[in-house]
N, C-alpha and C positions, 0 to 999 in steps of 0.2 A: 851341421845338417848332412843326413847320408844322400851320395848322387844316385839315387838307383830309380828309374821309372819302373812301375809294377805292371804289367798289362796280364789281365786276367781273363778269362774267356770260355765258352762250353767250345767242345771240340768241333776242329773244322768249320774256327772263327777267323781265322788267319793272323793269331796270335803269335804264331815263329814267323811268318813271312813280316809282317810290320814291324816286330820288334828288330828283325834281323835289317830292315831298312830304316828305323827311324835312330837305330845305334848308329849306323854307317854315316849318315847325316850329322849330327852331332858331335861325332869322332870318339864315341864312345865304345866299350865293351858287350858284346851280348852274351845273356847267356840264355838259354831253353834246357827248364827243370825238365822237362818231359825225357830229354835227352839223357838224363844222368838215371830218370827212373827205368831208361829202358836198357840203356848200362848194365845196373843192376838182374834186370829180368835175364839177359844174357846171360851175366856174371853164373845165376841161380840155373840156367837151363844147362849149364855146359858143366856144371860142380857139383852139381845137387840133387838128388834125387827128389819128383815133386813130392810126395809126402811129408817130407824132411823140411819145406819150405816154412821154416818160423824163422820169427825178426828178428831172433838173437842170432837163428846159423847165417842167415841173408845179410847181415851186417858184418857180424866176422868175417864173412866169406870178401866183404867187399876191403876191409880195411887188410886181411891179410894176400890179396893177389898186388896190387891195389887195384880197387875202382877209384878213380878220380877225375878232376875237371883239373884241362891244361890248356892256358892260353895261348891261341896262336892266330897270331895277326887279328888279335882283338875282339875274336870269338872262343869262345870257352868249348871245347870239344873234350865229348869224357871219352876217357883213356879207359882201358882193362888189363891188368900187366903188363904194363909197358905200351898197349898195342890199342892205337888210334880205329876203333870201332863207329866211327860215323855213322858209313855206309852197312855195317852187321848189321845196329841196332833198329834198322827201320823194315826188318823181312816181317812178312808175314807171322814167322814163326813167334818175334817177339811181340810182336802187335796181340795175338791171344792171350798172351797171360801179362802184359802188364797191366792192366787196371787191379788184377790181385795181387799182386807184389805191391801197387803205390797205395792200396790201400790198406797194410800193415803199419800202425802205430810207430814200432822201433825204425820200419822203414823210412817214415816220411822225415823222422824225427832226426836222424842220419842224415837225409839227401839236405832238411832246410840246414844244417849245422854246415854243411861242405858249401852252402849256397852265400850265404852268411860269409863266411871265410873268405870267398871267392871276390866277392863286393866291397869286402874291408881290404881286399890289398889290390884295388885299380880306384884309387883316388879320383880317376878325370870323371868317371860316369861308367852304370852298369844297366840296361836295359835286359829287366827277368821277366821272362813271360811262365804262365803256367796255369793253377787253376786255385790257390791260396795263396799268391804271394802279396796280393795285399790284404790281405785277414790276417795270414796266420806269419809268410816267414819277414815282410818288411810291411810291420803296421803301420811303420811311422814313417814310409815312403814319401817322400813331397809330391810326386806326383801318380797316382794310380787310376789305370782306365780299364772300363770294362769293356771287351768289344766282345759285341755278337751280332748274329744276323738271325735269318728265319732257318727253321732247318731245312725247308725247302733250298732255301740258294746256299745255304751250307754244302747240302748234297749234289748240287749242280758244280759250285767249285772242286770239290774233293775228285768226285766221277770224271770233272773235266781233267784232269792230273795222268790221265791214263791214256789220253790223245786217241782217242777214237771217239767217232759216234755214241750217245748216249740218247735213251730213249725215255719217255715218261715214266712207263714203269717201275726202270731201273731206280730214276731218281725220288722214285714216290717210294720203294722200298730202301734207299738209301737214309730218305728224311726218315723215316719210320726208324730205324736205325740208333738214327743220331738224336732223337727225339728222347727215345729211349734210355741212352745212354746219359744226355743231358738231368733224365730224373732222378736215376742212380749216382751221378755224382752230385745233385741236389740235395738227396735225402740221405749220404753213408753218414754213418757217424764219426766221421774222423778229415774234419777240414773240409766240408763240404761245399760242393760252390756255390758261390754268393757274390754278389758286388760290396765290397767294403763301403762303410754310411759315404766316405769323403771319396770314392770314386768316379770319378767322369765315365758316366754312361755312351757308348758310342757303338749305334746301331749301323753297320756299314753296308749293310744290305741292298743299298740303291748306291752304294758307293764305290769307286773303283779304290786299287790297292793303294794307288797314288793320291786318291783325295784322303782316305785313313791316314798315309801318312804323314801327309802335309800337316790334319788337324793334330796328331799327336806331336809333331816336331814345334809346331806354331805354338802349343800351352807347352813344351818343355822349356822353349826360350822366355816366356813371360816368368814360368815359375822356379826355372832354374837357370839364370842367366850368370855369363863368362864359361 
């Protein structure tokens, strides 16, 4: 049996923050695909000119710098030649065009292979969050949960991120937002999101982060115990 819990989710579900606390619990590995997609977007913004964006040059491009995932201290952090991009990957500037870069076929097909890879060499446990990984990259996960909330408190967590005051509006055009975005990856054709049939549905919406992830840590030990 593979150790990897899947945690799947519509955006600004708190799917890296739980994953990244219920790995730590466990003693396990995390890793966050999102992370390795925006790797990539980097990769493509700083090599590539966008109209030249196809999945065979975004792929080359990534096996030839390398993009990759490198463990350290028990989280997976992708790398881009050589050089630890944590902090690059989450500007603004990528946040625009990754959703078009994870939604290229040869892309996705590339990042599950390196995820895959990643989870067959940490034996003890791999906690992957993302938005296919229990459909498309670990169907046979033992254990896979789906968390979401309303996009309403979606946008009220995300907005809160920013340490300031936030107002109705803002967060009624934030849900608008993420509402949105939530149909677009509902309905692309390539790994759309969904709850796998054998996933735990888990609405955390009245939930604080710490009750999430009690309940995800409490069915890891019934269903993957030592």
């Amino acid at each position: 049996m593979i150790r990897v819990i899947a945690i799947d989710g519509p955006a600004a579900s708190g799917k890296s923050s739980t994953g990244a606390l219920v790995a730590r619990r466990l003693g396990w590995a995390h890793l966050d695909s999102g992370a390795l997609y925006r790797a990539l977007t980097l990769a493509a913004l700083d090599n590539l000119d966008q109209p030249s964006w196809s999945g065979q040059r975004i792929v080359a491009l990534a096996e030839g710098l390398p993009v990759r995932l490198v463990l350290v201290s028990d989280v997976f952090r992708p790398e881009v030649a050589g050089v630890d991009v944590e902090e690059a990957i989450r500007s603004e500037r990528v946040t625009r065009h990754v959703s078009a870069v994870a939604a290229i076929p040869e892309v996705r097909t590339w990042v599950n292979a390196r995820q895959r890879e990643a989870a067959a060499g940490h034996s003890s446990g791999v906690v992957v969050d993302g938005r296919d990984i229990g459909t498309v990259v670990f169907p046979d996960a033992p254990l896979k949960i789906f968390l979401t909330a309303t996009p309403d408190e979606r946008a009220r967590r995300r907005l809160s991120q920013r340490g300031r005051a936030i107002g109705a509006d803002e967060v009624r055009r934030e849900s608008q937002a993420l509402a949105a975005r939530d149909e677009a990856d509902a309905t692309r054709p390539v790994a759309p999101l969904k709850p796998a049939p054998d996933a735990v549905l888990l609405d955390s919406t009245a939930l604080t982060l710490e009750e999430q992830v009690r309940q995800v840590v409490e069915l890891a030990q019934r269903r993957l115990p030592g």
